[in-house]
N, C-alpha and C positions, 0 to 999 in steps of 0.2 A: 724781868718778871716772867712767870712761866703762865699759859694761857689756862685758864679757872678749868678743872675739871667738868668734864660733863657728868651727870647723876643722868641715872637710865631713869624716867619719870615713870616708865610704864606699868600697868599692872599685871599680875601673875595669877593665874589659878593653883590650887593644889598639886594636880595632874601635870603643870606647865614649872612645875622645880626648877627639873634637869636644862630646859632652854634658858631659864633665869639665870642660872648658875654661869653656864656656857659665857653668856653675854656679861657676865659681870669679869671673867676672868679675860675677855677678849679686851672689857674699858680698861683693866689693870693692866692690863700689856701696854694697852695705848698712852695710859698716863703715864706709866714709868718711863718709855721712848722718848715723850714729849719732855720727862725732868731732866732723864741720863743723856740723851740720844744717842742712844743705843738701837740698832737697825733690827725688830722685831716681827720687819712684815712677813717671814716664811712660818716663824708661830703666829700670827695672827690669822695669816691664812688656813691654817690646818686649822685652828680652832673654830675659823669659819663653816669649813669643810664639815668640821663634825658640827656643828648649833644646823646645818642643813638636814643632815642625815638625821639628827635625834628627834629635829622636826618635823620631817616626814616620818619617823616613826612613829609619834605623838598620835598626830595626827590622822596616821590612815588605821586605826583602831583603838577608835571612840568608842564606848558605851554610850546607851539614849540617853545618860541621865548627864554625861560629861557634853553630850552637845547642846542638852538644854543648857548646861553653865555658858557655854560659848554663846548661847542666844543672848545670853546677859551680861554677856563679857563689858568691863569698863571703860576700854577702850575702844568699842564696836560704834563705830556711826554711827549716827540717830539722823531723820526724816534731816533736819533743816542742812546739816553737812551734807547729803546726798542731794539735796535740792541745790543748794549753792553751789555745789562742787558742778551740777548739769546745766544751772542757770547760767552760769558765769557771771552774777553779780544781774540778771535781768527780773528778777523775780520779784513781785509785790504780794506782802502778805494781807487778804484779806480778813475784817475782824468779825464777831459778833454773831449770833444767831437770829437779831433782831425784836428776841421778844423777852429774853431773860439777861445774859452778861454773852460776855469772850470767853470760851473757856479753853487756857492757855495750853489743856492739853492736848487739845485739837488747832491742827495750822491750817493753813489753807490759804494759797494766792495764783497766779498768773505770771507765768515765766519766761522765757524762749529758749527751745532749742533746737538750733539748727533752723534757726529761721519760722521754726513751728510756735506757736503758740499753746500752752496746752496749761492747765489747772491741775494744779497740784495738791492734795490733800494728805494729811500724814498722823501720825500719832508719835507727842514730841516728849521723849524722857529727860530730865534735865542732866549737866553733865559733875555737877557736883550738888551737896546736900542742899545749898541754898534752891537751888533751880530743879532740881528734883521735887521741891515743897512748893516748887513756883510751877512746875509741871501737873504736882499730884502723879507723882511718879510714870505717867503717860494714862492715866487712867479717869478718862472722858468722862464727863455728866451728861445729862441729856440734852442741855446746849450745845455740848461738844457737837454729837451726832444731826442736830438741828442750824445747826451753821453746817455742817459737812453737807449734809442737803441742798439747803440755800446755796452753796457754793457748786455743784454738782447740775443743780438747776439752771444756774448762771451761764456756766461752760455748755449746758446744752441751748439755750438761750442763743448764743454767742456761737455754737457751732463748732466749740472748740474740743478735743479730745480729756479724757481723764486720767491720772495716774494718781496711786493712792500707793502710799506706803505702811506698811502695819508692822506698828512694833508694840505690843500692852499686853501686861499680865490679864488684860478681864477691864470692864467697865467698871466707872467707882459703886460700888456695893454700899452707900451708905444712903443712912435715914433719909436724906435731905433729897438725895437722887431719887429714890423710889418714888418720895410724895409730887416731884418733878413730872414723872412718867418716864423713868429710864428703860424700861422694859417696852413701852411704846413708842419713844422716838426710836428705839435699834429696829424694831418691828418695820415700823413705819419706812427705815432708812432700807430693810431688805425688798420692799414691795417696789419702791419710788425707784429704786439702783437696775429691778430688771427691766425697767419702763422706759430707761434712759435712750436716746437715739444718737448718740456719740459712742465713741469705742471708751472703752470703761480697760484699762490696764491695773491689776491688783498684783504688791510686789511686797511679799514680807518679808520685812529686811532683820528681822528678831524674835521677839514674841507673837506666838500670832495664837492669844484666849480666848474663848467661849466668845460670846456675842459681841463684847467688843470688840473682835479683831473681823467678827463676820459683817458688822455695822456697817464698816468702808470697804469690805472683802467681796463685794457683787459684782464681778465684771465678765467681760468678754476672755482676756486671760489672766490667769493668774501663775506668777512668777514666786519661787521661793529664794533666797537665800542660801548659799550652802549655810549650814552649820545651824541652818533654824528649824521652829515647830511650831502646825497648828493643828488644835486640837482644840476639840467642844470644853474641856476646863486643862486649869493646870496640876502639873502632879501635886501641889502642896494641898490645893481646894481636895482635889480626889482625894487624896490624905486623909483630908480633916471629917470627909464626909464618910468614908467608907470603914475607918479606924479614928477617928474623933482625938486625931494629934497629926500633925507635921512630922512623926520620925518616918513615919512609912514612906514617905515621897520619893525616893529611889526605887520602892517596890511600884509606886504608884504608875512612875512612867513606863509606860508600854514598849515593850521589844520596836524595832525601826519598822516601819510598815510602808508599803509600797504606795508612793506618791503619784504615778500615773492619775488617778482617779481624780487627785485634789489638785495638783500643780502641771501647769502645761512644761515649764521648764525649770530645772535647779540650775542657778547662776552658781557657779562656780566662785570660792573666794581667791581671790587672787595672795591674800596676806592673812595668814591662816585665822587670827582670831579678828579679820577682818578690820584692821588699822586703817587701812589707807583708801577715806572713801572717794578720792581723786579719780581713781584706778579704777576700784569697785562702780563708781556711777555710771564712767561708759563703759564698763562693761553690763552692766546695768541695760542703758542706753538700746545697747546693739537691740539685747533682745525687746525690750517692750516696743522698739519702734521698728522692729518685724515684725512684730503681733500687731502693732495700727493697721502697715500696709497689707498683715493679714486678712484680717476684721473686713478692710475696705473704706469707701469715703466716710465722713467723720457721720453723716446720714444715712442711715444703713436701710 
């Protein structure tokens, strides 16, 4: 018997054809080796050679609007993979905001690395539909941001440092959240985050919208993502408000503007639409925990 084909599971944008294409003619090579055996490695190799090059082509001449795709690429890490990937399995996730529910699109626990002890807080998109609906697409209530608090409080309680990961199109915008006081707990969460006396590390790893991403976005540094964006809304809301439809939303995202101002450092992706958050966490890693020993003792 011949060994089951592999199926490339991965996903593809528009823009990302010609790499799809590449990688599919590179498995055919490999399947037919493995049926004929037939010695294929010097075409496998050239076809590698070129899926490198057309990837770098891809890649280093983006438009804004193809790197907001890449913010929300399907296969891009989300908080709890980046957190497991730096925990090593030490991580406890705390629940609850204590006066309403959990709300699931906000995580939050205590982890170790490297012997450090440090609070972790994130904004968690699901990775398919079921868990996407179990997420709410990453887009927090006002419990969310009231347990991010509570959690936040804890770790300075405790002495221990923060990192906050931000990935959300925006806070949830519905009826239910407003009568909550969603508008007041983000408020609330920007006053309490500069008051903090532990080092506060802000690192978005995707989407980083309007008040929801500024909710957990208060810290001492802030780290970006290659291939991400934050901005006061996103281009489809700007859309909708400025032109009263979604077609405009490529006009809506604004030319690349200069990050100095808003990010202390752009992390580099190691795996262009950002696959492999193994790799990416310490690389991650490096930088937020030069920015602690920046900052200084965890007591400033």
């Amino acid at each position: 018997m011949h060994p089951q084909t592999i199926i490339d599971m991965r996903n593809y944008l528009d823009f990302e054809s010609p790499i799809k294409e590449l990688n599919e003619q590179i498995q055919k090579l490999k399947d037919s080796a493995v049926k004929t055996g037939v010695n294929v490695d010097t075409a496998v190799l050239e076809l590698e050679r070129a899926l490198e090059e057309k990837t770098r082509e891809i890649y280093k001449n983006l438009d804004p609007w193809q790197r907001v795709q890449l913010s929300r690429h399907p296969d891009r890490p989300y908080a709890l993979e980046y957190i497991e990937a730096l925990t090593e399995g030490t991580w406890i996730e705390l629940h609850g905001d204590r006066t309403v529910k959990d709300d699931k699109a906000m995580i939050g626990g205590f982890g170790m690395v490297n012997g450090q002890s440090i609070m972790f807080i994130g904004q968690q998109k699901g990775v398919n539909t079921k868990m996407r609906q179990y997420r709410n697409f990453g887009m927090a209530n006002p419990e969310g941001y009231r347990k991010a608090l509570r959690l936040m409080r804890l770790a300075e309680k405790f002495n221990k440092p923060i990192v906050t990961l931000i990935d959300t199109p925006g806070a949830f915008p519905g009826l239910e959240a407003e009568e909550r006081g969603q508008g007041e707990a983000i408020a609330r969460n920007l006053f309490e985050m500069m008051r903090l006396k532990v080092p506060v590390i802000c690192i978005i790893i995707g989407e980083g919208a309007s008040g929801g991403a500024l909710g957990i976005g208060i810290g001492d540094r802030v780290l970006m993502m290659e291939n991400t964006w934050y901005s006061v809304i996103s281009p489809e809301s700007c859309s909708s408000i400025l032109w009263r439809s979604w077609d405009h939303k490529i006009k809506a995202e604004a030319p690349s503007l200069s990050v100095e101002a808003l990010a202390a450092v752009i992390v580099p992706s190691l795996s262009k639409a950002g696959r492999n958050p193994g790799i990416l966490s310490k690389k991650t890693f490096l930088y937020s925990s030069s920015s602690v020993i920046i900052i200084g003792s965890p007591l400033r």
